[in-house]
Wavefront OBJ file of the C-alpha trace (Angstrom):
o trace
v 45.341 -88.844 23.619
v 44.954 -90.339 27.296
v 48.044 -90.911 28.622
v 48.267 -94.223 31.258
v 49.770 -93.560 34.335
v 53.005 -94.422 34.763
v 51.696 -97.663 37.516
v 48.261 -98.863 36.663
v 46.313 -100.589 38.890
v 47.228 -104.062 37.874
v 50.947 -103.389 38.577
v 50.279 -101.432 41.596
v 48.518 -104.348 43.127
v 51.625 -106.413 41.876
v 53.811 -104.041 43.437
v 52.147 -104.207 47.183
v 52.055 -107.945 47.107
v 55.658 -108.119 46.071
v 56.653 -105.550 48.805
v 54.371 -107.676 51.565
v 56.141 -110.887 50.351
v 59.668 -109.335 50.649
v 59.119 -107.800 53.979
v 57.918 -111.095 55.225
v 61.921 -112.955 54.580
v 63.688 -109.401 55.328
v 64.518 -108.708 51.588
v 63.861 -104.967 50.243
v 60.778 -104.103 47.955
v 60.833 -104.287 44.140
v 61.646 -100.840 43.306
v 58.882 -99.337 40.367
v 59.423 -99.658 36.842
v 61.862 -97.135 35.142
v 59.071 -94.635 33.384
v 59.972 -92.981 30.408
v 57.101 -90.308 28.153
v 57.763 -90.208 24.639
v 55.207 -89.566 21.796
v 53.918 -92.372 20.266
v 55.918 -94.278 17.174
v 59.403 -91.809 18.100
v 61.421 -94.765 19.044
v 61.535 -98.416 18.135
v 58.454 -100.539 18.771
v 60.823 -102.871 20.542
v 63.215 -100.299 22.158
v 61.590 -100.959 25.779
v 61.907 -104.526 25.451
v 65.150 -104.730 24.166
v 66.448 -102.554 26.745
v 65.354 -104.673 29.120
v 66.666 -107.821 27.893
v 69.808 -106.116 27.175
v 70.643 -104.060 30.887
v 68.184 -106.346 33.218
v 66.114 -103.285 33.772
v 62.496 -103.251 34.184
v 61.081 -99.944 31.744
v 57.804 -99.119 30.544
v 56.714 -96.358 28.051
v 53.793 -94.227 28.551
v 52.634 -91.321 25.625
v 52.069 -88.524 25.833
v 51.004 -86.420 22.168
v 51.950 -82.983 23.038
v 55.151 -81.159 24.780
v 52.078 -78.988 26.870
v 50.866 -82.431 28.486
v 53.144 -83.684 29.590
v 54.817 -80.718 30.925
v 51.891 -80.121 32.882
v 51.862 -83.878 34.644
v 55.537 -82.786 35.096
v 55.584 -79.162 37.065
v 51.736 -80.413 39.067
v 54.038 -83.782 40.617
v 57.480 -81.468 40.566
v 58.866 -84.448 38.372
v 57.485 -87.526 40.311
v 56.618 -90.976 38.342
v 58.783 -89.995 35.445
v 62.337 -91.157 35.066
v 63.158 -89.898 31.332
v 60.655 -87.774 29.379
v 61.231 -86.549 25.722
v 60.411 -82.853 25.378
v 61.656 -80.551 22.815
v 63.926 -77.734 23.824
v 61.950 -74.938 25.062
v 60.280 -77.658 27.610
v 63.644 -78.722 28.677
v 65.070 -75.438 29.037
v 61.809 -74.699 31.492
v 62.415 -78.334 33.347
v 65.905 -77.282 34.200
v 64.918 -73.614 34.895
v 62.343 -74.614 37.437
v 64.778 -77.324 38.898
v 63.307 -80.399 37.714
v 65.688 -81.499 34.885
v 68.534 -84.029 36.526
v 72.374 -82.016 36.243
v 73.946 -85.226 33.836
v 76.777 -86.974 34.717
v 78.278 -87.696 30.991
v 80.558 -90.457 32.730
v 77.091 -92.625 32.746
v 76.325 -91.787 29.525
v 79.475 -93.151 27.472
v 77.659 -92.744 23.903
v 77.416 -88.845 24.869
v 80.673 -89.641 22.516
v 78.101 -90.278 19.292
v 76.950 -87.014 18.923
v 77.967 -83.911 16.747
v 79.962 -81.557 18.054
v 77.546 -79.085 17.025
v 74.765 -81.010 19.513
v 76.724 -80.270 22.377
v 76.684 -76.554 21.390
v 73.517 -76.100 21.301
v 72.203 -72.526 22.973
v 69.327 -74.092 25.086
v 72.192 -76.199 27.129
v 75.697 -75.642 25.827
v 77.832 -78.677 27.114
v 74.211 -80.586 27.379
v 74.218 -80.338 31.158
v 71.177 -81.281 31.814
v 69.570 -82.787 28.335
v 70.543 -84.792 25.503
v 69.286 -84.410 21.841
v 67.464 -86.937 20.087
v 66.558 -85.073 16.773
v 66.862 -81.921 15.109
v 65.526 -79.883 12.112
v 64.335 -77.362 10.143
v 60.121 -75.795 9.640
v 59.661 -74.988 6.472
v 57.812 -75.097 3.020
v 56.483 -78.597 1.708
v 54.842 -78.366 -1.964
v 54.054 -79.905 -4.953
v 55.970 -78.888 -7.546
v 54.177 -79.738 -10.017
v 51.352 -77.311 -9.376
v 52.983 -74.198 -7.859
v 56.373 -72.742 -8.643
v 59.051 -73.040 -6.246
v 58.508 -70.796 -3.016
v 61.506 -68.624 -2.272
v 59.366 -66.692 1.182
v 57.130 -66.904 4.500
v 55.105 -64.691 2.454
v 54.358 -67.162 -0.813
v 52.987 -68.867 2.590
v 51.320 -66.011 4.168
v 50.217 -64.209 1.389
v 49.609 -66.847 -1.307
v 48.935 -65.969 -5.005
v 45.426 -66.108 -5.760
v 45.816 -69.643 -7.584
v 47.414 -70.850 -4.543
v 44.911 -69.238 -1.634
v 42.595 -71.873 -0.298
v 45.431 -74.450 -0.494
v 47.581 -73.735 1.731
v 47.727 -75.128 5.623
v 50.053 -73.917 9.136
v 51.453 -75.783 12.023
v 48.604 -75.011 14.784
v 51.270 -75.183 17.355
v 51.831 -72.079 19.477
v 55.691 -71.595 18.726
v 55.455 -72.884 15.008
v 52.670 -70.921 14.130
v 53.696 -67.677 15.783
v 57.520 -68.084 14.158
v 56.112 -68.533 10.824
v 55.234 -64.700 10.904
v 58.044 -63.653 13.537
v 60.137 -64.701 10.687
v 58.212 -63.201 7.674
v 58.890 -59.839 9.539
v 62.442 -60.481 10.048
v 62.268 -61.107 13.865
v 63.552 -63.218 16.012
v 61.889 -66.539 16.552
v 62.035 -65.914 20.499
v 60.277 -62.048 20.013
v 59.052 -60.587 22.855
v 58.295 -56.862 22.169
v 54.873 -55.883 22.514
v 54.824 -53.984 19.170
v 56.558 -56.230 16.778
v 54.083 -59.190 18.464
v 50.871 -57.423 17.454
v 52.747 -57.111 13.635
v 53.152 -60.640 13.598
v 49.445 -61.797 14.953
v 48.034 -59.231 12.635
v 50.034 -61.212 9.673
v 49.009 -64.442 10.709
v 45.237 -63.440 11.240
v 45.343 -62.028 7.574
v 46.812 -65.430 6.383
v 43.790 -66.965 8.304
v 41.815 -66.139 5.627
v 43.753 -67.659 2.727
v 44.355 -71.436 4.419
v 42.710 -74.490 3.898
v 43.344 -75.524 7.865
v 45.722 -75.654 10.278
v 46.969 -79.306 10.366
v 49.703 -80.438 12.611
v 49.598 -83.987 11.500
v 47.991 -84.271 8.171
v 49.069 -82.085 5.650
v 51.628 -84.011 3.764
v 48.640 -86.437 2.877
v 46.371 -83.398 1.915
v 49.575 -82.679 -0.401
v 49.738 -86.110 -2.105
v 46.210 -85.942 -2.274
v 46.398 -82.249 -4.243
v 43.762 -81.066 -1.871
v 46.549 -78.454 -0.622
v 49.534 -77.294 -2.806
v 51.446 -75.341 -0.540
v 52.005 -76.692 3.988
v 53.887 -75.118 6.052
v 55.887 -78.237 7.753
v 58.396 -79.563 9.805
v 60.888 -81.066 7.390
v 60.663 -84.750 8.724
v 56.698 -84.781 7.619
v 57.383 -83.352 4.798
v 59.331 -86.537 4.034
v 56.534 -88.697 4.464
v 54.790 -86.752 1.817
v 57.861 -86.658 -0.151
v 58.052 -91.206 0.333
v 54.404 -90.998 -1.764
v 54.877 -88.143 -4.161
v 58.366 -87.682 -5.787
v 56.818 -83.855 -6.981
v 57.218 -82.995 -3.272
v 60.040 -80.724 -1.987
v 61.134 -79.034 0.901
v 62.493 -75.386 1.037
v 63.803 -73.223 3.918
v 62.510 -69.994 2.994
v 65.140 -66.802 2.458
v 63.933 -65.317 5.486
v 65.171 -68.509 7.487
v 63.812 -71.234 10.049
v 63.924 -72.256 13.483
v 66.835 -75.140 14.673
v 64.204 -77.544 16.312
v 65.131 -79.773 18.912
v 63.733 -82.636 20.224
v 65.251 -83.928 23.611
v 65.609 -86.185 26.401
v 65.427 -85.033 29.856
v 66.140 -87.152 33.507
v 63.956 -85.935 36.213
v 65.736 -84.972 39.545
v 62.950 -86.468 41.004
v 63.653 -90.044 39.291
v 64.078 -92.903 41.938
v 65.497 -95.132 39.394
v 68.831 -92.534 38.495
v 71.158 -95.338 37.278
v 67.995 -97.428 34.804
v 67.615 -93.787 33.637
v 71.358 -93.440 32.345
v 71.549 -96.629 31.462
v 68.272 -95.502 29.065
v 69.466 -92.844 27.416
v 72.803 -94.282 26.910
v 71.070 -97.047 25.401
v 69.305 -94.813 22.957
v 72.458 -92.950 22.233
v 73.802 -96.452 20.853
v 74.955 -95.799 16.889
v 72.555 -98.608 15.884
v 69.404 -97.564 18.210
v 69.770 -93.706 17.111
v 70.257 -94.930 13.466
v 66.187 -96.224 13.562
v 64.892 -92.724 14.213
v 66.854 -91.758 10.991
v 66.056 -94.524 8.910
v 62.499 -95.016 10.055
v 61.144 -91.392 11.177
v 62.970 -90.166 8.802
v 63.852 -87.355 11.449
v 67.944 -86.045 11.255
v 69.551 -87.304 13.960
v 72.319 -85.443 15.990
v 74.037 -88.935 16.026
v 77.043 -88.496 13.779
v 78.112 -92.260 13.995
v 74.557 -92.848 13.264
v 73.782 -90.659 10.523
v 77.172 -92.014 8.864
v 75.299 -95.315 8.340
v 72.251 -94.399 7.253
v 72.216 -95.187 3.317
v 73.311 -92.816 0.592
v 69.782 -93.748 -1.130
v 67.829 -92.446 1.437
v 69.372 -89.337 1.671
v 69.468 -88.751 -2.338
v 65.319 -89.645 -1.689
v 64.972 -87.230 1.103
v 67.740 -84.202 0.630
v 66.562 -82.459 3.500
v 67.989 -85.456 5.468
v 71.789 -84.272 4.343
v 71.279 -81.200 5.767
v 74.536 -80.391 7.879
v 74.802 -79.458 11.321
v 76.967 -76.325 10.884
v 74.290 -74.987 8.261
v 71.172 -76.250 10.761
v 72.777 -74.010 13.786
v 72.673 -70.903 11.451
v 69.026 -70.839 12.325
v 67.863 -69.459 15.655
v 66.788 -72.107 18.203
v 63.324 -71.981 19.883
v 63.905 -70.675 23.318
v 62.444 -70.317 26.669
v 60.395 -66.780 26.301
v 59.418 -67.207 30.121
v 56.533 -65.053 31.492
v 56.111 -64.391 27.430
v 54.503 -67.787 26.961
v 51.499 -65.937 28.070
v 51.398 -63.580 25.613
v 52.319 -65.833 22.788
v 49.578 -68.047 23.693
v 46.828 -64.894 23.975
v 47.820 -63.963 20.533
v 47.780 -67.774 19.301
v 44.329 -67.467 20.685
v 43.420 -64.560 19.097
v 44.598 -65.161 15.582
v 42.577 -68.628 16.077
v 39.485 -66.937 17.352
v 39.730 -64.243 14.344
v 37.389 -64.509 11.618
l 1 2 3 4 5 6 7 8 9 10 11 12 13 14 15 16 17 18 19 20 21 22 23 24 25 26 27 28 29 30 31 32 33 34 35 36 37 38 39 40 41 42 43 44 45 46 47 48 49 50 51 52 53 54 55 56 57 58 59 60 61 62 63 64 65 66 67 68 69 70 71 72 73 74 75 76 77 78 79 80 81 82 83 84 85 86 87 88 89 90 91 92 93 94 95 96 97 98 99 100 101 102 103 104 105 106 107 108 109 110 111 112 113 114 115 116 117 118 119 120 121 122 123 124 125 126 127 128 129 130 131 132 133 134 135 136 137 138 139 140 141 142 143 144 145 146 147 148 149 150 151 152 153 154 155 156 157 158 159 160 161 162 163 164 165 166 167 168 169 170 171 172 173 174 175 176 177 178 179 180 181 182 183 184 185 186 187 188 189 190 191 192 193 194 195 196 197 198 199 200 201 202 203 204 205 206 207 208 209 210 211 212 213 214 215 216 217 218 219 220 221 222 223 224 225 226 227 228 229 230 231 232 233 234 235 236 237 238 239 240 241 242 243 244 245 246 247 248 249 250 251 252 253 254 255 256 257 258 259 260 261 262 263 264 265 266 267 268 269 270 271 272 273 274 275 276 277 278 279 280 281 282 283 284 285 286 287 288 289 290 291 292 293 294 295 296 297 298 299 300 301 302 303 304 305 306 307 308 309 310 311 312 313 314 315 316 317 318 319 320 321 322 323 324 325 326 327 328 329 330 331 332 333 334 335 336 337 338 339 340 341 342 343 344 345 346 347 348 349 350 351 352 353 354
């Protein structure tokens, strides 16, 4: 997906006329729009324009449909023409580490109340100096179970039973993909030894041969469709399949998951500091937080939020009541560094494998 830039030509044109006009009487320039990235649909249709109407701010969105896109617009301007971008955790951890993430001042961000205490003890950013969390889950097994029995391991995954083989999809992202065998081996999520790395991509190029596809975005409707049987999935799309097909569950297998995080970062480089606070307290609202739950259906770290959101929609989607203190059992997606290389040479060479 293109993403626009944050001041197209229309409203740059706006904005030099405006600045001429003000110069002219002695009165300072119209300063640019607050900017905030998110994917598309992960907040309210509305949530722009009702901040606006509600703080007297001027905001726009712009989308951006992966964490490596916009992370590269980010580190090529150092931060510039972005106010608030939504990353998930690894990217944030890398915005801060490379000194581009804002050091948050939680007296501007009064809501910071709202949230679990087990969000602000998160490892990427204990104390969430310098990013806030939006929403948080689990990756693991979505199925029907009416035509498999109940998966108990990464490996009824990874090495499916031959009724199963030829049904089955992964997550094509990098970290997702790569965890799914880290954690089939019993490694850590964040694994960086040589050795135990060639293990995993020699797993996942084995399970190559057994899937139907990778599909990031498609393969709870492959499920309710019966064209797969068995996805490995993030357990807020697994939901979706679950809203069409009441046979569809969600399992964490034994071996475990990652503790995904999706966040929101200020840029040190924002010119429009205050709007930006003023955003992401906004967002932190109980009733503005409650959406993502109730219409993403994405787990929110928003205890006043999540305390709201309907007992029926829970009982509908059990992953949903998943508790914090149980999610933070699971290792959290990290920074791996100079790693990243590596992990995305052997993504490339499990992908390239025939």
């Amino acid at each position: 997906m293109t993403i626009p830039f944050p001041c197209t030509a229309v409203s740059l044109r706006r904005s030099v006329m405006l600045a001429a006009m003000t110069a002219a009487i002695g009165a300072p320039a119209m300063a640019d729009p607050l900017t905030v990235s998110n994917w598309d649909g992960y907040m309210a249709p509305d949530a722009i324009e009702t901040f606006n109407s509600q703080t007297d701010n001027e905001a726009e969105l712009v989308l951006h449909a992966t964490n490596e896109e916009i992370m590269g617009k980010l580190i090529a301007s150092k931060g510039a023409g972005y106010d608030v971008v939504f990353v998930s955790s690894p990217f944030a951890e890398v915005l801060h580490n490379l000194g581009l993430a804002e050091d948050l001042d939680h007296s501007k961000i009064p809501n910071i109340s709202n949230l679990y205490k087990e969000a602000t003890e998160l490892p990427h950013d204990p104390g969430n100096e310098f990013s806030l969390p939006y929403a948080w889950g689990t990756t693991g097994l979505c199925y029907r179970s009416d035509l498999v029995e109940d998966p108990t391991s990464w490996n009824d995954l990874l090495k499916p039973s031959e009724g199963v083989a030829g049904k089955t999809t992964m997550l094509a992202t990098d970290r997702w993909l790569l965890a799914a065998g880290q954690l089939a081996l019993g490694y850590s999520v964040n694994e960086t030894d040589a050795d135990k790395m060639a293990e995993v991509r020699d797993l996942l190029i084995e399970a190559k041969k057994t899937l139907l596809a990778y599909d990031d975005t498609t393969f709870y409707a492959k499920l309710v469709s019966g064209e797969a049987e068995l996805v490995h999935a993030w357990d807020g799309w697994c939901n979706y399949g679950i809203g069409e097909n009441g046979d569809i569950k969600y399992v964490v297998p034994e071996e475990g998951s990652d503790l995904w995080v999706d966040t929101m970062v200020i840029l040190k480089a924002s010119e429009n500091k205050d709007a930006a606070y003023e955003f992401v307290n906004f967002i932190l609202d109980e009733a503005n937080h409650r959406w993502a739950a109730e219409n993403i259906l994405y787990k929110v770290p928003n205890e006043a939020a999540m305390e709201g959101v309907d007992a029926a929609l829970l009982e509908t989607f059990p992953n949903m009541a998943f508790k914090p203190a149980d999610m933070l059992k699971y290792e959290q997606l990290r920074d791996v560094g100079e790693a990243q290389r590596d992990y995305s040479r052997i993504v490339s060479e499990i992908k390239a494998a025939n």
